[in-house]
N, C-alpha and C positions, 0 to 999 in steps of 0.2 A: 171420101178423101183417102189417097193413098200413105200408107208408112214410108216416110222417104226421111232424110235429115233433118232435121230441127224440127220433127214432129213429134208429140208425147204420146202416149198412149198408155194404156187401161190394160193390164191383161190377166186371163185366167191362165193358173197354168199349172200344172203336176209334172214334177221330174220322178224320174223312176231309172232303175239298173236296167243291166241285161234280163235280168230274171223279172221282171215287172212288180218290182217290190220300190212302195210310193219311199222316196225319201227327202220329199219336200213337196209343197204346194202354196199355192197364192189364189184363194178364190173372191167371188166378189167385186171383182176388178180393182184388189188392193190395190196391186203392184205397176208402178206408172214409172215409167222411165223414159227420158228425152232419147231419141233416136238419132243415132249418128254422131253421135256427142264425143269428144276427144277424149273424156275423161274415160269413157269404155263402161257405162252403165252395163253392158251387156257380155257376154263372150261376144268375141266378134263372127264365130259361126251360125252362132241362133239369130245375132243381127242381121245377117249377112240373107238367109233361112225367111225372115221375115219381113225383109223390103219388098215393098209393092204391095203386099197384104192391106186389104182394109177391114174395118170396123164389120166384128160379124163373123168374119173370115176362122178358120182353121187351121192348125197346122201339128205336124208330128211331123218332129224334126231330131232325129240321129246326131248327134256330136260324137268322134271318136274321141278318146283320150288326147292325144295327141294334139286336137286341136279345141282340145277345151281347158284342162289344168294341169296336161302334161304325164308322159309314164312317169312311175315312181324312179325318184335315185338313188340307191342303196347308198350313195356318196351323204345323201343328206342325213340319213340315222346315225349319231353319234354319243358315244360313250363319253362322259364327261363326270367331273371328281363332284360327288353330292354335297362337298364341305364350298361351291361356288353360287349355292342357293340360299335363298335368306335362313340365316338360324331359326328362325321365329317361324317359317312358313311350315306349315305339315304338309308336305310335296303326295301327290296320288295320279295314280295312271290314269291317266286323259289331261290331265293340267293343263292349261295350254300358260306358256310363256314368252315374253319376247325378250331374244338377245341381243348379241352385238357380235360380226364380223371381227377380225383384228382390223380389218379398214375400216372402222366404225360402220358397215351396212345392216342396217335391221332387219332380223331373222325372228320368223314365227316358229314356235318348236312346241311341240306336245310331247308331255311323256309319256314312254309307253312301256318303261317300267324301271323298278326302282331297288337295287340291289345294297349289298350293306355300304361301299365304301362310292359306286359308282348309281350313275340316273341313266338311262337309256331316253334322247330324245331326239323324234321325228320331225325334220324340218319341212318333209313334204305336205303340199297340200290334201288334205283330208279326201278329196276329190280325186288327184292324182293316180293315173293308172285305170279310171273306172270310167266307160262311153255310156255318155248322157240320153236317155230317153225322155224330148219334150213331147208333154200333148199341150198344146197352147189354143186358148182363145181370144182374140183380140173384140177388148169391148169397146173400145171408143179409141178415137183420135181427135187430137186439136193440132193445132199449131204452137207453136212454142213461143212463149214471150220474149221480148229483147234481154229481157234481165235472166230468163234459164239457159238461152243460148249462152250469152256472156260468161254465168256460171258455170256451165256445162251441166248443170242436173233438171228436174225438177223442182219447182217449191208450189210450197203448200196453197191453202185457197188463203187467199187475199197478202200471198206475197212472199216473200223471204223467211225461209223458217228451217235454219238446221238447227 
């Protein structure tokens, strides 16, 4: 069976830098995700990288920046008053926090450092600016039920389960 849309599938896989330093992995065949799904279980390059593959199959697969979580934007680092944080909270570098836009849009921000009167935080993705090295192996394929298409993800054995 080939990996095309509305099929699930199993996969091994290790992400690693340019420098082949591991900074994530899924072995075992935790990692199952519905293929071609709207909701974008995947980047769409490693999706994109892995159709037609079947059960078995191998792949090392390159993402540049660009088209996996974006170059960094210095636009997005921003300096903001420490007294806009909960009093009660003990704030530390790497925090991560969610804000708000003035248009009400919700913004992910870590801090990445924390000054007397100001907080320095990073809106970019952690990923941002760094090309993805997959080694993937695909361990199985199914077909996708009516109810994970409809949802757009997978679910668990014996049904509905977030």
């Amino acid at each position: 069976m080939q990996l095309t849309k509305n099929k699930v599938a199993n996969i091994n896989y290790t992400l690693k830098d340019k420098d082949g330093n591991t900074m994530d992995e899924s072995k075992d065949g935790k990692f199952v995700y519905l293929h071609g799904s709207q909701k974008r279980n995947l980047l769409p390059a490693l999706e994109e990288a892995l159709e037609g593959k079947e059960a078995g199959d191998s792949a090392n697969v390159v993402i540049e920046a660009g088209n996996a979580y974006g170059q960094r934007d210095e636009d997005k680092i921003q300096r903001v008053p420490k007294k806009i944080f909960p009093q009660d909270q003990e704030l530390q570098v790497g925090m991560p926090f969610s804000s708000a836009t003035a248009d009400g849009t919700a913004v992910n921000v870590v801090i990445t450092a924390i000054e007397e009167e100001e907080v320095v935080v990073d809106g970019n993705h952690p990923l941002a600016g760094v090309d993805l090295h997959f080694d993937i192996e695909i361990m199985e394929i199914r077909d996708a039920t009516e109810e994970e298409i409809e949802h757009g993800h997978v679910h668990g054995v014996g049904g509905h389960q977030h």
